[in-house]
PQR file with spaces between the fields and no chain letter, atoms N, CA, C, O and H, PARSE charges and radii, in Angstrom:
ATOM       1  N    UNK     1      23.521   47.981  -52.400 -0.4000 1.5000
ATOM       2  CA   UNK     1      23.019   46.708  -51.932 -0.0000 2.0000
ATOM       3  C    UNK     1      22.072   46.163  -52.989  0.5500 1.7000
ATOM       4  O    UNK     1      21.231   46.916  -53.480 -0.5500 1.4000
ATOM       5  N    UNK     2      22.169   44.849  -53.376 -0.4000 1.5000
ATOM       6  CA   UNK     2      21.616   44.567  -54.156 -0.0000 2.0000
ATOM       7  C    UNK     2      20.533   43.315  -53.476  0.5500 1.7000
ATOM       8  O    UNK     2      20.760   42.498  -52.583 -0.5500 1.4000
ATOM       9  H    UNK     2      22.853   44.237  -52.977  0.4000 1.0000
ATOM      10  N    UNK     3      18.916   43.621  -54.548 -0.4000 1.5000
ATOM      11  CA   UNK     3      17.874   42.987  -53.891 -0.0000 2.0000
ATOM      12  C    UNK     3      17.729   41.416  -54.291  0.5500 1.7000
ATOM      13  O    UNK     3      17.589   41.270  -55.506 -0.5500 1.4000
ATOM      14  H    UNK     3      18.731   44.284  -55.273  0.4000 1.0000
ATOM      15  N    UNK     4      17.730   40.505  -53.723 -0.4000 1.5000
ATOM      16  CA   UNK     4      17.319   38.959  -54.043 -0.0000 2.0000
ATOM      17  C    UNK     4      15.812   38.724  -54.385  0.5500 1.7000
ATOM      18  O    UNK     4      15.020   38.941  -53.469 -0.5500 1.4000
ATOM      19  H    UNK     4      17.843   40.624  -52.737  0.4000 1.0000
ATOM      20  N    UNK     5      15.216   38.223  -55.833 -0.4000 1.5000
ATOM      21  CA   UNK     5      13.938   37.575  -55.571 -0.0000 2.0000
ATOM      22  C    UNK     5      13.563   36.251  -54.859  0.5500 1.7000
ATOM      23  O    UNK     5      13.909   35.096  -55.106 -0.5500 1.4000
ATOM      24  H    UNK     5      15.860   38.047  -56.578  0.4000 1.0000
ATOM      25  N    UNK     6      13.093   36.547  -54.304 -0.4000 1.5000
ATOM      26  CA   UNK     6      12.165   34.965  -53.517 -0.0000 2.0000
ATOM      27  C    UNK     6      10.938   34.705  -54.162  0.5500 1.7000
ATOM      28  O    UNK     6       9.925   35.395  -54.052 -0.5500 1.4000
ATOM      29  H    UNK     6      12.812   37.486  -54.103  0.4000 1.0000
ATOM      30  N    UNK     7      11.071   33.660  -54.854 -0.4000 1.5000
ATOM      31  CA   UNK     7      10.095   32.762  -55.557 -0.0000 2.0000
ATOM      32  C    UNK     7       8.822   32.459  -54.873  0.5500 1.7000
ATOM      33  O    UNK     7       8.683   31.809  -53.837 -0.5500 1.4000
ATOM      34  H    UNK     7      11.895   33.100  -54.944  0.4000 1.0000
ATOM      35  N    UNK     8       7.855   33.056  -55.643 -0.4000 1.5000
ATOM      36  CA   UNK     8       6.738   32.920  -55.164 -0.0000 2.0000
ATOM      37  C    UNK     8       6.241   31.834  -54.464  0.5500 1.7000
ATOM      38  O    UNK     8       5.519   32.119  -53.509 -0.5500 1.4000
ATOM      39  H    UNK     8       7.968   33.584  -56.484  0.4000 1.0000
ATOM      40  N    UNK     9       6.489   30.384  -54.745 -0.4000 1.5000
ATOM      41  CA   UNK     9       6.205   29.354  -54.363 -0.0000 2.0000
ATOM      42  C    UNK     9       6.940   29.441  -52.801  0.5500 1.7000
ATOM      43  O    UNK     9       6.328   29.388  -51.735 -0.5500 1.4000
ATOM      44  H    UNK     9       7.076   30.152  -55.520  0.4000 1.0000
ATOM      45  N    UNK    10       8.337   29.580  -52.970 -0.4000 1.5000
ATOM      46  CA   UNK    10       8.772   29.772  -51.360 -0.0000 2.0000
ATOM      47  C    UNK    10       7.919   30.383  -50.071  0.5500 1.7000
ATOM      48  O    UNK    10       7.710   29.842  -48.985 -0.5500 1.4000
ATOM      49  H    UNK    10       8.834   29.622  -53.837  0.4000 1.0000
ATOM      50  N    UNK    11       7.421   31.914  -50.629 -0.4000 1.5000
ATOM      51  CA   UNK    11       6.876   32.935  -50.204 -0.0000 2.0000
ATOM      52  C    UNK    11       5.929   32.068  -49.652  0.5500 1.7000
ATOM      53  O    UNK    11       6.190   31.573  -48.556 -0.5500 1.4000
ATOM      54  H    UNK    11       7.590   32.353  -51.511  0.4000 1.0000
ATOM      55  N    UNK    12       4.655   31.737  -50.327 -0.4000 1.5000
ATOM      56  CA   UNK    12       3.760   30.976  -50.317 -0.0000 2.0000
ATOM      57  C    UNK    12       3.859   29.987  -48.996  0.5500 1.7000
ATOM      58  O    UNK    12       3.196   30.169  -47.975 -0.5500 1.4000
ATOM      59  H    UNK    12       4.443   32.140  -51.217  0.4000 1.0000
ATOM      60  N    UNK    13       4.720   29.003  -49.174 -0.4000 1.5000
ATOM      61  CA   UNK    13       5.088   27.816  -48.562 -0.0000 2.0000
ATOM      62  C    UNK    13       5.424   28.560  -47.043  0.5500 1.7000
ATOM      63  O    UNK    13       4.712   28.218  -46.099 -0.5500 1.4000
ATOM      64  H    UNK    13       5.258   28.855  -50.004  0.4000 1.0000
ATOM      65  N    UNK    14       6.613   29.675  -46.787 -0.4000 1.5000
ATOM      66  CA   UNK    14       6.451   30.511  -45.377 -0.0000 2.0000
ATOM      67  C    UNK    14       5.175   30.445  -45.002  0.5500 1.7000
ATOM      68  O    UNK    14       4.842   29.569  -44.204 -0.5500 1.4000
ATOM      69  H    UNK    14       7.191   29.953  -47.554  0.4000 1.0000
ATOM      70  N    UNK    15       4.280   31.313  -45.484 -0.4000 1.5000
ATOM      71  CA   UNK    15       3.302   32.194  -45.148 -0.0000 2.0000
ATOM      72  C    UNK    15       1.884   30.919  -44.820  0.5500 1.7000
ATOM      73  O    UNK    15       0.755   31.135  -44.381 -0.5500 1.4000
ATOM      74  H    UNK    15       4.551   32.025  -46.132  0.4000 1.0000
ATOM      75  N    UNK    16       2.520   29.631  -45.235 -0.4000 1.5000
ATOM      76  CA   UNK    16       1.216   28.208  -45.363 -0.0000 2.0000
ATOM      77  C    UNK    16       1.543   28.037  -44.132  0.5500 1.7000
ATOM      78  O    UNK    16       0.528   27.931  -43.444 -0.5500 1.4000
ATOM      79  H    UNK    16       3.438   29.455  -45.592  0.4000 1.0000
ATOM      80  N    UNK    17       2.907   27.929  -43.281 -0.4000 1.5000
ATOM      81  CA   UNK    17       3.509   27.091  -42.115 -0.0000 2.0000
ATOM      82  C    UNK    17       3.712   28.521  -40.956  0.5500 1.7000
ATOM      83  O    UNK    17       4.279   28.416  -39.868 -0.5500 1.4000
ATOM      84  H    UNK    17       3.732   28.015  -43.840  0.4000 1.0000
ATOM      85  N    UNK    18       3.192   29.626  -41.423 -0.4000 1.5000
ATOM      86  CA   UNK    18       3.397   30.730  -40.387 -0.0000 2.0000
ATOM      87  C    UNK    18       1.919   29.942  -39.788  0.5500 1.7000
ATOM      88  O    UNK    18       1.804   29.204  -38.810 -0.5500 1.4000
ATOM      89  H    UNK    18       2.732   29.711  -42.307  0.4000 1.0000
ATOM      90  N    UNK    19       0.979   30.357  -40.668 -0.4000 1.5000
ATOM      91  CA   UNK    19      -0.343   30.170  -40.654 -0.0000 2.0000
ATOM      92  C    UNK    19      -0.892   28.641  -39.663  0.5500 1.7000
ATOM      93  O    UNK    19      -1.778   28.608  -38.809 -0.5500 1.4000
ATOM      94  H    UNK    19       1.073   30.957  -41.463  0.4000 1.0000
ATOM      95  N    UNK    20      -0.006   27.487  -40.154 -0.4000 1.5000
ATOM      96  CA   UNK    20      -0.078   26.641  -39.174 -0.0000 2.0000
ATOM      97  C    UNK    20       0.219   26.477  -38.450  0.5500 1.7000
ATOM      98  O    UNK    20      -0.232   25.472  -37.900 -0.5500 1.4000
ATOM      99  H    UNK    20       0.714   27.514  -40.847  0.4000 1.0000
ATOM     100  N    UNK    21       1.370   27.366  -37.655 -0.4000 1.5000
ATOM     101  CA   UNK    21       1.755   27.181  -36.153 -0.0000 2.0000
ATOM     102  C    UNK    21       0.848   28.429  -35.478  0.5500 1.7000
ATOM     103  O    UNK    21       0.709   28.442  -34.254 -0.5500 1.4000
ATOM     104  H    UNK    21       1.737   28.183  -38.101  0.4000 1.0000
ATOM     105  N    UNK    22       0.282   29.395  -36.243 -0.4000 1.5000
ATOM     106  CA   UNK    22      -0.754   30.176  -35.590 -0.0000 2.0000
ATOM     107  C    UNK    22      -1.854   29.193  -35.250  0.5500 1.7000
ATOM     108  O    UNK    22      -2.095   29.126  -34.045 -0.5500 1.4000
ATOM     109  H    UNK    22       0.395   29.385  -37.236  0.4000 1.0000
ATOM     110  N    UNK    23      -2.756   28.223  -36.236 -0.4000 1.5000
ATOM     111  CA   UNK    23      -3.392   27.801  -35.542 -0.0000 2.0000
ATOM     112  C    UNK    23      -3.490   26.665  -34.905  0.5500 1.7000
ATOM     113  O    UNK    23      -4.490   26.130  -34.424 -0.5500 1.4000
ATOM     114  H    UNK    23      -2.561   28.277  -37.215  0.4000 1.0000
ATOM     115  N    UNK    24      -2.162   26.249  -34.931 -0.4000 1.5000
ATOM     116  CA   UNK    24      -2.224   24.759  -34.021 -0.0000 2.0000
ATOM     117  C    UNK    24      -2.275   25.270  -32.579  0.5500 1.7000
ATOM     118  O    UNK    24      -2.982   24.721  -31.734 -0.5500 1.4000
ATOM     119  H    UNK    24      -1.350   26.683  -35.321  0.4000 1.0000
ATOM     120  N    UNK    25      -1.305   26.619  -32.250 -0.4000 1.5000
ATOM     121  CA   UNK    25      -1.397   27.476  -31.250 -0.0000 2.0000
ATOM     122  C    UNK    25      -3.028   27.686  -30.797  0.5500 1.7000
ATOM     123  O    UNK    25      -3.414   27.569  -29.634 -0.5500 1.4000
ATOM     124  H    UNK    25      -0.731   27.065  -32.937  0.4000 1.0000
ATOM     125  N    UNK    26      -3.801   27.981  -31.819 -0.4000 1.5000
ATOM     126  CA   UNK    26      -5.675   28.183  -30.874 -0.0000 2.0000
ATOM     127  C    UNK    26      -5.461   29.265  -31.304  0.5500 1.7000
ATOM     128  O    UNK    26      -5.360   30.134  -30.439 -0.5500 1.4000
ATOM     129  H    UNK    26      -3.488   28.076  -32.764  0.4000 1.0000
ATOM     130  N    UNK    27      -5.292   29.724  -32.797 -0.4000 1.5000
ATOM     131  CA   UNK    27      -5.569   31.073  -33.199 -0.0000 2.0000
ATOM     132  C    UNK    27      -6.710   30.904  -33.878  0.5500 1.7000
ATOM     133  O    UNK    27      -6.537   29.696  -34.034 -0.5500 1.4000
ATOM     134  H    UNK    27      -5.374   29.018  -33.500  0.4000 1.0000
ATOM     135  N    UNK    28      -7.979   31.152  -34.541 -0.4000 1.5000
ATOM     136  CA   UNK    28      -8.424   31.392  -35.319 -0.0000 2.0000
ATOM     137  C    UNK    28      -8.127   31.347  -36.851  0.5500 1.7000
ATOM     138  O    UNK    28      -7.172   31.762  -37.508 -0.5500 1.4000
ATOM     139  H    UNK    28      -8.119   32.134  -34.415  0.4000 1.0000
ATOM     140  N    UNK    29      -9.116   30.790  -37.142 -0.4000 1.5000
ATOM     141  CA   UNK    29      -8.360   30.291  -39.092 -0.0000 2.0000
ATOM     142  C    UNK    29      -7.791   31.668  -39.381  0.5500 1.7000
ATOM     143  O    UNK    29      -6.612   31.996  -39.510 -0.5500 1.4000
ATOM     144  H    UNK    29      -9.892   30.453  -36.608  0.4000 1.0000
ATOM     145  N    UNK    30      -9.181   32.592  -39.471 -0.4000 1.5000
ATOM     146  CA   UNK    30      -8.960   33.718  -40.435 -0.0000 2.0000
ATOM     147  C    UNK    30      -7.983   34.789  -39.672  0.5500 1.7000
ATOM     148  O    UNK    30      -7.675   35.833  -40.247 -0.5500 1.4000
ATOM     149  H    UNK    30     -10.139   32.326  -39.366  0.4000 1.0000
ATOM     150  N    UNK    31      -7.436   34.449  -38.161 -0.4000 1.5000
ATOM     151  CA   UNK    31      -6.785   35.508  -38.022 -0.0000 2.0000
ATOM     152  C    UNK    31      -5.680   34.899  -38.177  0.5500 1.7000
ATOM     153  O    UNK    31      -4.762   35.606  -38.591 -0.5500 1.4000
ATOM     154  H    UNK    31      -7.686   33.601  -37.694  0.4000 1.0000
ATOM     155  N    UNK    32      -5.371   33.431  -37.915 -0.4000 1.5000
ATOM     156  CA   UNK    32      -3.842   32.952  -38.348 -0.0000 2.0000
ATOM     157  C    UNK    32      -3.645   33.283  -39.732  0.5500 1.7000
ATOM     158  O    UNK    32      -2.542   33.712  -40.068 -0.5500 1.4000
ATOM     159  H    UNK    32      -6.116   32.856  -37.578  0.4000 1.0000
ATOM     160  N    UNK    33      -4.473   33.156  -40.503 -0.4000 1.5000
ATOM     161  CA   UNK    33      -4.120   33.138  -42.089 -0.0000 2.0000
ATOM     162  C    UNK    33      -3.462   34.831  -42.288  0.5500 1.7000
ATOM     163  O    UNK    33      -2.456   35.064  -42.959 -0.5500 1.4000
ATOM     164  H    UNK    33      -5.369   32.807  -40.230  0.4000 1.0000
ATOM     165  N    UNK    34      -4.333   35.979  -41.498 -0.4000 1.5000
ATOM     166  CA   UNK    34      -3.860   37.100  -41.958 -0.0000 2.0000
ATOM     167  C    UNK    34      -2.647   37.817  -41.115  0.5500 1.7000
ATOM     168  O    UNK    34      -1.917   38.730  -41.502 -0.5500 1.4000
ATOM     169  H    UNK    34      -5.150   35.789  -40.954  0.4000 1.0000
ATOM     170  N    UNK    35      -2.644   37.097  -39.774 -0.4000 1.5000
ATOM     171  CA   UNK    35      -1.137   37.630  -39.534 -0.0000 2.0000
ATOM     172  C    UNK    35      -0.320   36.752  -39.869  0.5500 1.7000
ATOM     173  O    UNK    35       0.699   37.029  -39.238 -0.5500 1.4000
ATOM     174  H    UNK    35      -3.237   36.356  -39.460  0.4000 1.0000
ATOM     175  N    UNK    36      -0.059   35.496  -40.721 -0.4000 1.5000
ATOM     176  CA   UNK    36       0.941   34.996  -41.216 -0.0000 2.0000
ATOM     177  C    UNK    36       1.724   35.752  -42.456  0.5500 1.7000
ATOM     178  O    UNK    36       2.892   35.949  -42.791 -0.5500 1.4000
ATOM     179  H    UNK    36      -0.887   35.271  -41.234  0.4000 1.0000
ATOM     180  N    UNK    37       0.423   36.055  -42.936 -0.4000 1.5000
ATOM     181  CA   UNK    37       0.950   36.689  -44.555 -0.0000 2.0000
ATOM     182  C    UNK    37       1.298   38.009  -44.372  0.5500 1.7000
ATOM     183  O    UNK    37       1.720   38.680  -45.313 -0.5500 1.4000
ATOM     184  H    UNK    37      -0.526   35.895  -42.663  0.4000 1.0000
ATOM     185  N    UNK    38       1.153   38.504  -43.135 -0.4000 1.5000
ATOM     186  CA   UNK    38       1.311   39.825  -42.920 -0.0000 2.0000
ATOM     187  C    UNK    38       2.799   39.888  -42.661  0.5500 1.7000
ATOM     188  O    UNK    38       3.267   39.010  -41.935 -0.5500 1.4000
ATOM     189  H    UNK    38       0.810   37.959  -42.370  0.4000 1.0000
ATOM     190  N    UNK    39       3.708   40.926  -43.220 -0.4000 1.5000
ATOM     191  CA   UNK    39       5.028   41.144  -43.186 -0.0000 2.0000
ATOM     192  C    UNK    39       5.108   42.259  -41.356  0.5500 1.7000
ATOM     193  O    UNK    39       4.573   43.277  -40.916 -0.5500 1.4000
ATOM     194  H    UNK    39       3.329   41.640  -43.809  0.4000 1.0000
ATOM     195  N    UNK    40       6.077   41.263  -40.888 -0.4000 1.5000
ATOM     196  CA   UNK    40       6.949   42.154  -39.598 -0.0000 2.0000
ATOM     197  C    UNK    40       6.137   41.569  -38.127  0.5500 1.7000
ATOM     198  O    UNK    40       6.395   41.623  -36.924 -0.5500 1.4000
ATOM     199  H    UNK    40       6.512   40.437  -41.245  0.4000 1.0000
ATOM     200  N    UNK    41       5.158   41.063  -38.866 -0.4000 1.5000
ATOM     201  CA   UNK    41       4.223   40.123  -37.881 -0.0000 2.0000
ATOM     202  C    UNK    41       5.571   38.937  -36.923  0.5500 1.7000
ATOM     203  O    UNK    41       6.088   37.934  -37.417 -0.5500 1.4000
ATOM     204  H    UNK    41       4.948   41.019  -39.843  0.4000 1.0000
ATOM     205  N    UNK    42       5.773   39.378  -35.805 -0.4000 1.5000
ATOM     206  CA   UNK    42       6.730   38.359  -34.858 -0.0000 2.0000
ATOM     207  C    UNK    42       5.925   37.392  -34.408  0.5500 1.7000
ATOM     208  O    UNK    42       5.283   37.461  -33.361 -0.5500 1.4000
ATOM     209  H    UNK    42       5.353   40.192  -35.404  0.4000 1.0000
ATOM     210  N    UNK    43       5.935   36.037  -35.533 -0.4000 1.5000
ATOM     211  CA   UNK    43       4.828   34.916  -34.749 -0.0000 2.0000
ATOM     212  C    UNK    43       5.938   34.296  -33.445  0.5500 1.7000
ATOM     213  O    UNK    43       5.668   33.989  -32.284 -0.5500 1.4000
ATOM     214  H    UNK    43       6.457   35.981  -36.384  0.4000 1.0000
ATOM     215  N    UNK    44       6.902   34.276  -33.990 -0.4000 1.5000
ATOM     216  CA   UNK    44       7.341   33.942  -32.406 -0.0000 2.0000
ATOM     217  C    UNK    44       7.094   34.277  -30.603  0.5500 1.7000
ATOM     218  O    UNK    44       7.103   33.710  -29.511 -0.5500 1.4000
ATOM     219  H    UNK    44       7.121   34.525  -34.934  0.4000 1.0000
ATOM     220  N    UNK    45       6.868   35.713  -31.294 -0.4000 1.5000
ATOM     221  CA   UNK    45       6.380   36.532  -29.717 -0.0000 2.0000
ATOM     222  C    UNK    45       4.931   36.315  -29.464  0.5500 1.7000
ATOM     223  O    UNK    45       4.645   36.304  -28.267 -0.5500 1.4000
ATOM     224  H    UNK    45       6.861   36.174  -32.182  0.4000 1.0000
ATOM     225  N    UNK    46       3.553   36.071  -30.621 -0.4000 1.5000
ATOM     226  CA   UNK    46       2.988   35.555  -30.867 -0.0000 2.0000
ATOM     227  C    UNK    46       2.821   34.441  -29.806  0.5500 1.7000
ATOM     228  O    UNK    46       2.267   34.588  -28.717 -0.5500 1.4000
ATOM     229  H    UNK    46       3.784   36.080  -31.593  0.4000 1.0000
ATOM     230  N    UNK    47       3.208   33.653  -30.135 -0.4000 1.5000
ATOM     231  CA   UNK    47       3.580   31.844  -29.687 -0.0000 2.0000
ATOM     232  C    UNK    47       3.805   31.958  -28.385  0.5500 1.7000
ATOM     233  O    UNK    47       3.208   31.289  -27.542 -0.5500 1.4000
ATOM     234  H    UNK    47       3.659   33.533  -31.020  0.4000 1.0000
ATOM     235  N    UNK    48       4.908   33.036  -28.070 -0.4000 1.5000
ATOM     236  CA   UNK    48       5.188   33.268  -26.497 -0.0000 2.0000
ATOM     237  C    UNK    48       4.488   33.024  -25.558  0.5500 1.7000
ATOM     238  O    UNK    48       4.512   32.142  -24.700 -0.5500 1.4000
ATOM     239  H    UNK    48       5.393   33.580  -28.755  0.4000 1.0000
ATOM     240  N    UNK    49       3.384   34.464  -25.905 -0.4000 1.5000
ATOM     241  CA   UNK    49       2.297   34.947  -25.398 -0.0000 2.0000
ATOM     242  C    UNK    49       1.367   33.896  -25.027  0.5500 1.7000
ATOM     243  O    UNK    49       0.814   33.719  -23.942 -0.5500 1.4000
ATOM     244  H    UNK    49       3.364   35.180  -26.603  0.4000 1.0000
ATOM     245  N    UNK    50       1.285   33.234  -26.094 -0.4000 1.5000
ATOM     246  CA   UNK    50       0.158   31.979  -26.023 -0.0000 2.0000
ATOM     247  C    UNK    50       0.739   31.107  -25.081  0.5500 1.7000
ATOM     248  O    UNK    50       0.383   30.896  -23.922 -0.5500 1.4000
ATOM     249  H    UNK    50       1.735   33.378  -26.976  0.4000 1.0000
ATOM     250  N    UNK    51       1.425   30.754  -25.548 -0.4000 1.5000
ATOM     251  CA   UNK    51       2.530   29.479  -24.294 -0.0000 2.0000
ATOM     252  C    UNK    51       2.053   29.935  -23.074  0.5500 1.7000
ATOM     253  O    UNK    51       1.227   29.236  -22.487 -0.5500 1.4000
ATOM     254  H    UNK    51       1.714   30.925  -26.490  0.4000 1.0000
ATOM     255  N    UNK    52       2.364   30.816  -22.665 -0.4000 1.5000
ATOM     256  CA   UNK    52       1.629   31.857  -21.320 -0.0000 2.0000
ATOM     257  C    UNK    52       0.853   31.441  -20.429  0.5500 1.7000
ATOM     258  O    UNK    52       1.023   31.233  -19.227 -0.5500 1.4000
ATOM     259  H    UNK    52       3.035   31.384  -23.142  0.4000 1.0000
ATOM     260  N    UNK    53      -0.409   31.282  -21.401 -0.4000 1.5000
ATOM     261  CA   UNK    53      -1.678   31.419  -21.078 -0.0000 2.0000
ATOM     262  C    UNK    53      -2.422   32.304  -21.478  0.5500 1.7000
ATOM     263  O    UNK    53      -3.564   32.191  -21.033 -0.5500 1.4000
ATOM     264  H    UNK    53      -0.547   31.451  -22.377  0.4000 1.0000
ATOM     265  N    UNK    54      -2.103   33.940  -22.757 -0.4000 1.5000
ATOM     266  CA   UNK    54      -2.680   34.624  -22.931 -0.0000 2.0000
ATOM     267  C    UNK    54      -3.494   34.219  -23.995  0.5500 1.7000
ATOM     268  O    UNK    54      -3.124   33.259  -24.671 -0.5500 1.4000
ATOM     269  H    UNK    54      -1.175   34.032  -23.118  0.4000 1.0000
ATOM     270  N    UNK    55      -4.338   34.682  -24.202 -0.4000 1.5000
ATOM     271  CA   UNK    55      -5.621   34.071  -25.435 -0.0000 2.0000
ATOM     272  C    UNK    55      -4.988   34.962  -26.710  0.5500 1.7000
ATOM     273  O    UNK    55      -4.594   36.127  -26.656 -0.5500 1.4000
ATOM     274  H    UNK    55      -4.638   35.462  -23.653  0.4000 1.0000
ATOM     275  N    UNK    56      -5.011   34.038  -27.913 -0.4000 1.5000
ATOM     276  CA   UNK    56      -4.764   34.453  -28.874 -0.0000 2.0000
ATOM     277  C    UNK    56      -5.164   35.975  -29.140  0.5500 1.7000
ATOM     278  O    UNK    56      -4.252   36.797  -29.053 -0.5500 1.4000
ATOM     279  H    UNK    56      -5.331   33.092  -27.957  0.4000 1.0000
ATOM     280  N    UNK    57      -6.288   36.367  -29.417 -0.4000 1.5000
ATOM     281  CA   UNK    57      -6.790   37.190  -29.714 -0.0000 2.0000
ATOM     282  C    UNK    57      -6.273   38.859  -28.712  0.5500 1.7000
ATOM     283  O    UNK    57      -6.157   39.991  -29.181 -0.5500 1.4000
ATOM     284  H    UNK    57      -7.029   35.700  -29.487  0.4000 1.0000
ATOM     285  N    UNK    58      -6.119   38.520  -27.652 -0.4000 1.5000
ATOM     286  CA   UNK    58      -5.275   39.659  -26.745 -0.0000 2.0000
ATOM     287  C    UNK    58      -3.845   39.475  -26.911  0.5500 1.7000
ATOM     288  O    UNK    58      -3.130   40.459  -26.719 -0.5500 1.4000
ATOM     289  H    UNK    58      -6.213   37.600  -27.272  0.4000 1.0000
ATOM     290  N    UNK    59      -3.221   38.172  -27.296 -0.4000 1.5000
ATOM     291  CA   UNK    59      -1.493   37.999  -27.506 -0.0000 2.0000
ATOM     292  C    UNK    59      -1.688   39.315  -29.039  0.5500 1.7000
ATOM     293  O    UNK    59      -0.930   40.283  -29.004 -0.5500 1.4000
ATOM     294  H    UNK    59      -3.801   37.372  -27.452  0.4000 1.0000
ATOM     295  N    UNK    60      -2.535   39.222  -30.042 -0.4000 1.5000
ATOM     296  CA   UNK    60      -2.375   40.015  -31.451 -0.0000 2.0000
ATOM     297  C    UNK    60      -2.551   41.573  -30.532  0.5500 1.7000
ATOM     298  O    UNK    60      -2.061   42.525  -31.139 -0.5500 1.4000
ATOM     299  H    UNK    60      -3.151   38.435  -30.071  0.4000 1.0000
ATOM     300  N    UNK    61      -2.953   41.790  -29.664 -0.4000 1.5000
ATOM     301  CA   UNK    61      -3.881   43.113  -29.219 -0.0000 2.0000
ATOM     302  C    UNK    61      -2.068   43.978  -28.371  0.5500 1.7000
ATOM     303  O    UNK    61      -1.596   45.115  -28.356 -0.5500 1.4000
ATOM     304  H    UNK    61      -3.351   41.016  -29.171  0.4000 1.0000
ATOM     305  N    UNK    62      -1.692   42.793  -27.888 -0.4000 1.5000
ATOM     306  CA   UNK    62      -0.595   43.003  -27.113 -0.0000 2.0000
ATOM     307  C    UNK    62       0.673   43.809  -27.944  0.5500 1.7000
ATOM     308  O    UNK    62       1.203   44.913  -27.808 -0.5500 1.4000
ATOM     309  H    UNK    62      -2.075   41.869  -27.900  0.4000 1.0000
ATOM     310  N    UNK    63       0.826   42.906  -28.674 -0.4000 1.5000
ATOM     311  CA   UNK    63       1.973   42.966  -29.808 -0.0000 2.0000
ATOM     312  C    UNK    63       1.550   43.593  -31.048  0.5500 1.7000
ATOM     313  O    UNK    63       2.097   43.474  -32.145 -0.5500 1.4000
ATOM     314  H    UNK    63       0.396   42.010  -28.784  0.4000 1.0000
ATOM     315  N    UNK    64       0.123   44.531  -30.649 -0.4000 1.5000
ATOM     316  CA   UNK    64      -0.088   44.915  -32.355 -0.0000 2.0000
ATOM     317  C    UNK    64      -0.106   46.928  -32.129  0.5500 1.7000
ATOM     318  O    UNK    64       0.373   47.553  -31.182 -0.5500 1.4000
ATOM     319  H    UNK    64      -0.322   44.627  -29.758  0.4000 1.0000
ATOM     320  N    UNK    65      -0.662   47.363  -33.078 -0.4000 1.5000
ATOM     321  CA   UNK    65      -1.895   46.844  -33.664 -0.0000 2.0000
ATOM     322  C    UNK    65      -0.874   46.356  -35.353  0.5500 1.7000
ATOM     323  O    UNK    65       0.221   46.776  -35.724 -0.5500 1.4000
ATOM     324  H    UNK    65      -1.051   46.855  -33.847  0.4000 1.0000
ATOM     325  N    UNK    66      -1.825   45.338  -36.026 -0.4000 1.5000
ATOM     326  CA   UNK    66      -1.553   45.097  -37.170 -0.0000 2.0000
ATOM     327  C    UNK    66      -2.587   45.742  -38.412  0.5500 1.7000
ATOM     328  O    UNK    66      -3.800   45.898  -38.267 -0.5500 1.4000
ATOM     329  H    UNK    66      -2.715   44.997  -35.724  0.4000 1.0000
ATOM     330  N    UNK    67      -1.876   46.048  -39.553 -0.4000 1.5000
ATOM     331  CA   UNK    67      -3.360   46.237  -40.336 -0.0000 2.0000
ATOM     332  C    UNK    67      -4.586   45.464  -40.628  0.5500 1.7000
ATOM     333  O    UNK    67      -4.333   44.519  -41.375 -0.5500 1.4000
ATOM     334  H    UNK    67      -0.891   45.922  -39.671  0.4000 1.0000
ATOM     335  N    UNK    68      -5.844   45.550  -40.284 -0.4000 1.5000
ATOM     336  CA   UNK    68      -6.377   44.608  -40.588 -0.0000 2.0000
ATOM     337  C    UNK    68      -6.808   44.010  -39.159  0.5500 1.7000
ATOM     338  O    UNK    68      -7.833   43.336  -39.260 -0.5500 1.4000
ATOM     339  H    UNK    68      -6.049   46.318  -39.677  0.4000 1.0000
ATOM     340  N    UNK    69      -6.242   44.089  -37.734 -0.4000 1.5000
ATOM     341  CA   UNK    69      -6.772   43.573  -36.758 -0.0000 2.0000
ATOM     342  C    UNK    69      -7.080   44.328  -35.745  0.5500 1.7000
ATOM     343  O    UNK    69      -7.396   43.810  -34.673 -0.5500 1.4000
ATOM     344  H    UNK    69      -5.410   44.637  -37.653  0.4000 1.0000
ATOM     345  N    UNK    70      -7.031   46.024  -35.955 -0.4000 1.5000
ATOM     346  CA   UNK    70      -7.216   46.843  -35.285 -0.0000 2.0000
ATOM     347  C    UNK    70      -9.040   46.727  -35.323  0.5500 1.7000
ATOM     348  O    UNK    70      -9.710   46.487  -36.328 -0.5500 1.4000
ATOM     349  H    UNK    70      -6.775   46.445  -36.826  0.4000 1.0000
ATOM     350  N    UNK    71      -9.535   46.962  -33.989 -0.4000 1.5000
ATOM     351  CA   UNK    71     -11.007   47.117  -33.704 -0.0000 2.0000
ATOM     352  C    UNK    71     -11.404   48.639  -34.113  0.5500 1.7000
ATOM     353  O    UNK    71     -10.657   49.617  -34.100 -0.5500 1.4000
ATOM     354  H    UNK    71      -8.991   47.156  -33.172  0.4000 1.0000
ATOM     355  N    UNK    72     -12.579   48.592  -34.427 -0.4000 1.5000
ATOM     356  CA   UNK    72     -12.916   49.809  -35.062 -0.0000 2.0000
ATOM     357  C    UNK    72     -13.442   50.329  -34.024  0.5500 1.7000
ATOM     358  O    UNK    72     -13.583   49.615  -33.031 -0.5500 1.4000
ATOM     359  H    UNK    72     -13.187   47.797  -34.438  0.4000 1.0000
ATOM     360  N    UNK    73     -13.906   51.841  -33.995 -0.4000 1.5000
ATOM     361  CA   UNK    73     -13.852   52.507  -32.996 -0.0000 2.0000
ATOM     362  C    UNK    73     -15.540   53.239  -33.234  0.5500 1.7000
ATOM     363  O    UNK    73     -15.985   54.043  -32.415 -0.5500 1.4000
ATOM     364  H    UNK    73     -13.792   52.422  -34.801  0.4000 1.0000
């Protein structure tokens, strides 16, 4: 199997419009920004959650943990 590069600028441009439907949703800048760029991150289920009624911050808690948004102990 052979691997395809995706152009940084593309990459980029995903990871700008993940980031804005996280926070048009009522996510938080800095947590939309880092589960956008984060790979395997399902903003769709994300979005779900929110649609709901669940608060951003427990929709990530639900569907995670992610690196980076796990609470320290």
């Amino acid at each position: 199997m052979t691997t395809q590069h995706v152009p940084a600028a593309a990459t980029d441009s995903v990871v700008a419009w993940r980031g804005r439907l996280l926070q048009a949703a009522g996510f938080p800048d800095t947590l939309a920004q880092l589960l956008a760029a984060t790979p395997g991150v399902d903003i769709h289920a994300l979005l779900n959650l929110v649609d709901r009624g669940c608060p951003p911050e427990l929709a990530v808690r639900i569907l995670g943990p992610f690196a980076g948004t796990r609470e320290r102990e």
